[in-house]
C-alpha positions in Angstrom: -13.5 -137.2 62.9 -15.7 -139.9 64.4 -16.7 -143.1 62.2 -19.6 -143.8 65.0 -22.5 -145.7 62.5 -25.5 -147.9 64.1 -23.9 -150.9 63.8 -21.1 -149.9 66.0 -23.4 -149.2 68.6 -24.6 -152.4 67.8 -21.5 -154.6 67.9 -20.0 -152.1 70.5 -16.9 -151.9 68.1 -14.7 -148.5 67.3 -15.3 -148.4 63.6 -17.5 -150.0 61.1 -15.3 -152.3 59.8 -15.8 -155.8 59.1 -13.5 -158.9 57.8 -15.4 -161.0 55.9 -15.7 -164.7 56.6 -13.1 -165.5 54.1 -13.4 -169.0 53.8 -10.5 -171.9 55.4 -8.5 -168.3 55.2 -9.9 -167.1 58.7 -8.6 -167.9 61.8 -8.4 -166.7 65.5 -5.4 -165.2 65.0 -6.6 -162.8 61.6 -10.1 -162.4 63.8 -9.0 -161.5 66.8 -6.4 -159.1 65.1 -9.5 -157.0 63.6 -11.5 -156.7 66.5 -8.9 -155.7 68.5 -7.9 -152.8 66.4 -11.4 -151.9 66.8 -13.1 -153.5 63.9 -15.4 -156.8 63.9 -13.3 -159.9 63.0 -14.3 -163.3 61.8 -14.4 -166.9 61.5 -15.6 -169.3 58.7 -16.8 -172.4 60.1 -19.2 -174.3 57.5 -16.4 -176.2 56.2 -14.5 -177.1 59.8 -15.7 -179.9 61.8 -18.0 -179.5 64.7 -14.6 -180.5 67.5 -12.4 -177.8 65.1 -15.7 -174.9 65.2 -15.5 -175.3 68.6 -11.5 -175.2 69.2 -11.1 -172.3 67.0 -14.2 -170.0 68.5 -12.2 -171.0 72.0 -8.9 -170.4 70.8 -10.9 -166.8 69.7 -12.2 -166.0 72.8 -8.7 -166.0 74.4 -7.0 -163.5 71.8 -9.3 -161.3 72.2 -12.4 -159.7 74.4 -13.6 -157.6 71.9 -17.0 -159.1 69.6 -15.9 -161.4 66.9 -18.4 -162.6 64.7 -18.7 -166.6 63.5 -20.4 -167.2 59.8 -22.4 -170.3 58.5 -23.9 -171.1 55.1 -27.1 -172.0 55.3 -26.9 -174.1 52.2 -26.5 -177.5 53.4 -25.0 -178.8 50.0 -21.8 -177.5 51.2 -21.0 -179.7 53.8 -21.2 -182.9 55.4 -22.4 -181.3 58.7 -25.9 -180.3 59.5 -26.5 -176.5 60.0 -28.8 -177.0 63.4 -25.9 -179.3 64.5 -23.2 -176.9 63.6 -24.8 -173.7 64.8 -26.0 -176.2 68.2 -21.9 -175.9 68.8 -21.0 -172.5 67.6 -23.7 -171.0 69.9 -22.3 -173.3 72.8 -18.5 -172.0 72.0 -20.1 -168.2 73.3 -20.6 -167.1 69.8 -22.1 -163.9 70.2 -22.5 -162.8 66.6 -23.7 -165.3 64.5 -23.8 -164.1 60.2 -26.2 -166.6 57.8 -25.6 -166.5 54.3 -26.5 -167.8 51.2 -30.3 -169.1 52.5 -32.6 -167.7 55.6 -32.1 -167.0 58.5 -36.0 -167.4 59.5 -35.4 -171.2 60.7 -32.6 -169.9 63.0 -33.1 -166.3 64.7 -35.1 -167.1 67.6 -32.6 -169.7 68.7 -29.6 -167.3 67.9 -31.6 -164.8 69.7 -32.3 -167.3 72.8 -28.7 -167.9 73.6 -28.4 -164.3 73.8 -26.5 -163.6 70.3 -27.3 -161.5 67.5 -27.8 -162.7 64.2 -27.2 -161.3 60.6 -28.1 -162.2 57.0 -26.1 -161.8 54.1 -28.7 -160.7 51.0 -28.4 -159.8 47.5 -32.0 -157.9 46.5 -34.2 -155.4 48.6 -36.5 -158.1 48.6 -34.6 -161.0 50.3 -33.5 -157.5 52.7 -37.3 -156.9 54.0 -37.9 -160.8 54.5 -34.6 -161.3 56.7 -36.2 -157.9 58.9 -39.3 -159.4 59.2 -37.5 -162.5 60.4 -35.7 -160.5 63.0 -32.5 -160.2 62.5 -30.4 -157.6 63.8 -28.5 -156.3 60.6 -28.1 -157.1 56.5 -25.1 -157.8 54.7 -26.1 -156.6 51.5 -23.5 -158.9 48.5 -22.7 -157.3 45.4 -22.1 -158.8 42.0 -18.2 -157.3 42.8 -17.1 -159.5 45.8 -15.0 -162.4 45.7 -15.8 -166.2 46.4 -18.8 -167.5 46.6 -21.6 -165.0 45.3 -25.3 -164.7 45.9 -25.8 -161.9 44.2 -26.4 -160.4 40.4 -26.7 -157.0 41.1 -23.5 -154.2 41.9 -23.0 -152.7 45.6 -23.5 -149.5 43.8 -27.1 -150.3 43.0 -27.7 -152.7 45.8 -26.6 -150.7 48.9 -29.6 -147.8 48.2 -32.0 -149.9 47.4 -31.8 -152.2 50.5 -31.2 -149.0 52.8 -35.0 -147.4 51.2 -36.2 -150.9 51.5 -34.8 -151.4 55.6 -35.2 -147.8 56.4 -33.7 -147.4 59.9 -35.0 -150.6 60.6 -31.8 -152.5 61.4 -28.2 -151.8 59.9 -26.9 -152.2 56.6 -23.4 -153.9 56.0 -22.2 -153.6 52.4 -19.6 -156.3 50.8 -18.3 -156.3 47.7 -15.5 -154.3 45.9 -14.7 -152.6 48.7 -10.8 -152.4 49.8 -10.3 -149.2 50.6 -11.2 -146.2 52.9 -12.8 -144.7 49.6 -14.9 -147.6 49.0 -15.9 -147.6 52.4 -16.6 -143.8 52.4 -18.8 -144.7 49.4 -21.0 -147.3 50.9 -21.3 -145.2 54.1 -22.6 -142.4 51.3 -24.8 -144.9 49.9 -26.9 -145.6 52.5 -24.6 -148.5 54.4 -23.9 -148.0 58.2 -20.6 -150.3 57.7 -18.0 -152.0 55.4 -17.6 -155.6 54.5 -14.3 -156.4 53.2 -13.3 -159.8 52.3 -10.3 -159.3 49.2 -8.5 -157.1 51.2 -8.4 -159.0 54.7 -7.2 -162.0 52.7 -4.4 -160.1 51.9 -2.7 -160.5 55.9 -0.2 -161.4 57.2 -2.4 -163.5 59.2 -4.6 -165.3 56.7 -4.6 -168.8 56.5 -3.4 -168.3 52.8 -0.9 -169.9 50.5 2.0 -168.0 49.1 1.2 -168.4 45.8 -2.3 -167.2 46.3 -0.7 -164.0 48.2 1.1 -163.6 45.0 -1.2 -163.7 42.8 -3.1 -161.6 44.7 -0.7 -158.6 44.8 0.2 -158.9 40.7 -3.7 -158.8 39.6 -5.9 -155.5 39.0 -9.6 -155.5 38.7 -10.0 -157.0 35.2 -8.5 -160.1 36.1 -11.2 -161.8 38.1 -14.1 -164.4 36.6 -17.8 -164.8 37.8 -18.1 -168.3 36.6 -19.6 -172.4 38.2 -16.2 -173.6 37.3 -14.7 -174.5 40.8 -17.8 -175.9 41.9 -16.9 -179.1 43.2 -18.2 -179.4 46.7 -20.8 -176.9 46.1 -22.5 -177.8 42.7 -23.6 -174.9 40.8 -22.9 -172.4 43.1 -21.2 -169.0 41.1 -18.1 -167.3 42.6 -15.6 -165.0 41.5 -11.9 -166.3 41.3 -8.6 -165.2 39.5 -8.4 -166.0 35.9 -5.6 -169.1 35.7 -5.0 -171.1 33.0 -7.6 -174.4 34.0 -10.3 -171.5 33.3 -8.4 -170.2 29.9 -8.1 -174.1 29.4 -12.2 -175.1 29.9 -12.8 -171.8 27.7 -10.7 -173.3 25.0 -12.5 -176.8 25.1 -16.2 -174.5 24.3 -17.5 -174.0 28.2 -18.1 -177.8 28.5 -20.8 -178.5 31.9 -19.4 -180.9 34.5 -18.7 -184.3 33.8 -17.2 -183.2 30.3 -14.9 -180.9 31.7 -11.2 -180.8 30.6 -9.1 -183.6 33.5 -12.4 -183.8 35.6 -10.4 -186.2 37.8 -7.0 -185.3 38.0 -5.6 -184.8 41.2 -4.1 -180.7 41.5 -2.7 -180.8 44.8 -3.1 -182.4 48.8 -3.1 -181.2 52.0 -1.1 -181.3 54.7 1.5 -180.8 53.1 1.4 -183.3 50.1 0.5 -185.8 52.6 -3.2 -185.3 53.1 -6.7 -185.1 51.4 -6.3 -185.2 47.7 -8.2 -181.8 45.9 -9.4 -182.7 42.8 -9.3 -180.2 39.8 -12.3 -177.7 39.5 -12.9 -178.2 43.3 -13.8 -175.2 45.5 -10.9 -175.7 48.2 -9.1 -172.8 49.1 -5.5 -172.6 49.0 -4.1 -172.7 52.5 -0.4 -172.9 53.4 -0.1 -176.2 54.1 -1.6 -177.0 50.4 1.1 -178.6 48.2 0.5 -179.1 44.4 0.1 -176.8 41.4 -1.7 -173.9 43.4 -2.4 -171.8 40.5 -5.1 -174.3 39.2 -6.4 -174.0 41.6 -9.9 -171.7 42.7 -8.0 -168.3 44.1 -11.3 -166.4 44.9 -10.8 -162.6 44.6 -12.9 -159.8 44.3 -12.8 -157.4 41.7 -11.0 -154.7 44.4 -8.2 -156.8 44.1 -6.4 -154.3 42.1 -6.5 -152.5 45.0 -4.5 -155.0 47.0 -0.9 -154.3 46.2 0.7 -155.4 49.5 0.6 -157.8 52.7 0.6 -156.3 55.7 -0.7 -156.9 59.5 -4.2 -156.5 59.9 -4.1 -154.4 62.9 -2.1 -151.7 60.3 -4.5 -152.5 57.9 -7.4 -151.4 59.6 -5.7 -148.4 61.1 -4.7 -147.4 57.3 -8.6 -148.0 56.1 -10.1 -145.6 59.3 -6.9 -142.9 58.0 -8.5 -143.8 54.1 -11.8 -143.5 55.1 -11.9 -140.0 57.2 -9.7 -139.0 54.3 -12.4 -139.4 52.3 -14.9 -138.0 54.0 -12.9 -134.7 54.3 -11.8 -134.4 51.3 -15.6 -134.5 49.5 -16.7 -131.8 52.4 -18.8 -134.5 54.1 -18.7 -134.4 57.7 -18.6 -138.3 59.1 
């Protein structure tokens, strides 16, 4: 059974399968793993320096000829460097799939468009879905209440992914994110109106993941009622919601009554550094994810997670990965009588 969907036409990838930009977890190595199992990889760059963006899109290129998609937030609270600059660089690296999220992509699609690259848009209404068509992008990543990390939505991929698809028509293609970690739940969003998958949990779960042990093991021991949609970890992007693991500093600012920032329980204590112990120093509640060279008490520290994460119950290479979701997925599609 083919899994041939718009988008793959689009992309000019094998199956509609995409790794979300997964934070300081991506990395050539994990992207250029996906896409060249067939699937669309990707790199986070909003928190990487302009001289690291453009070493790591590089370093990209030469794992891999297959497209390979590069994210930035839009939202320039998150960072020290200016979007224009940073997409300036990631457009000069040969960037040929650029994804926006968390603001518009109106200020930037003709530029994306000039250098010869398509752009998407992550949204999380119908609404903000016709404004980023009329702005001309080339496909929607439509964010459920379910995913992991950082969140821009309040409504469930169940009840976002048809509404955007009536709202889009046939207009561009639909990507949906959030709960999804399997080839059921990627069946289901196809069902639902979705021309590909979005799966961020799951691809954090790699061996090739920029992603601290501990993390990996929390990862593997949690099921789907262990996740929070909270502001807690919001240091370095203020007020910002996310979904991360419940740990104890959350159990602990529950137990103090909720307190806002500035009141919070050990505001200022230092958790952990990087490099190793040797580094930058990561203050409690701050939204850093934990990388392997991260030394400190990791479990206080924010391990985003999606509510599919009781679907992740083992690391494994991403090229198997993707080859067990396309099994999962026609699986699926056979087994309800639909023919994909």
């Amino acid at each position: 059974m083919m899994l041939q969907t718009s988008l793959c036409d689009l992309l000019e990838i094998d199956y509609p399968i995409v790794q979300a930009p997964i934070g300081s977890a991506t990395c050539p190595e994990l992207a250029a793993a996906v896409s060249n199992a067939g699937g669309l990889g990707h790199l986070a760059v909003t928190w990487r320096d302009r001289k690291t963006t453009r070493r790591v899109i590089q370093e990209t290129h030469e794992l891999t000829d297959r497209p390979f998609a590069v994210n930035l937030v839009c939202d320039d609270a998150t960072t020290t460097v200016d979007t224009d600059e940073h997409l300036e660089v990631v457009l000069e690296a040969g960037a040929e799939i650029v994804t926006l999220s968390f603001g518009s992509a109106d200020p930037y699609v003709d530029r994306i468009h000039d250098a010869g690259s398509l752009v998407f848009q992550t949204v999380g209404s119908a609404a903000e879905a016709r404004e980023a068509v009329s702005a001309g992008v080339d496909a929607v990543v439509t964010q459920g209440l379910e995913a992991g990390g950082h969140v821009q939505s309040e409504v469930s991929t169940m009840a976002l992914v048809p509404r955007v698809a009536d709202a889009v028509g046939d207009a561009v293609p639909i990507v949906a994110a959030g709960g999804i970690a399997d080839g059921r739940g990627i069946a289901a969003a196809l069902t639902l109106g979705a021309d590909g998958a979005w799966l961020g949990t799951r691809f954090v779960a790699t061996d090739e993941a920029r992603v601290h042990e501990t993390y990996l093991r929390r990862l593997r021991e949690s099921n789907e009622t262990d996740t929070e949609y909270t502001c807690l970890f919001d240091k370095g992007w203020p007020g910002m919601p996310h979904r991360v693991l419940r740990n104890k500093m959350l159990e602990r600012w529950e137990s103090a009554g909720r307190p806002p920032p500035g009141d919070r329980p050990g505001e200022d204590d230092i958790v952990a550094r990087t490099d190793d112990g040797d580094g930058e120093p990561i203050e409690r509640y701050a939204e850093a994810l934990a990388t392997p060279d991260v030394e400190g008490d990791i479990d206080d520290m924010a391990l985003f997670a999606g509510q599919s994460v009781g679907l992740t119950d083992d690391i494994q290479p991403a090229e198997e990965l993707l080859e067990e979701l396309i099994v999962e997925t026609r699986d699926a599609f056979e087994g309800s009588g639909r023919d994909g």
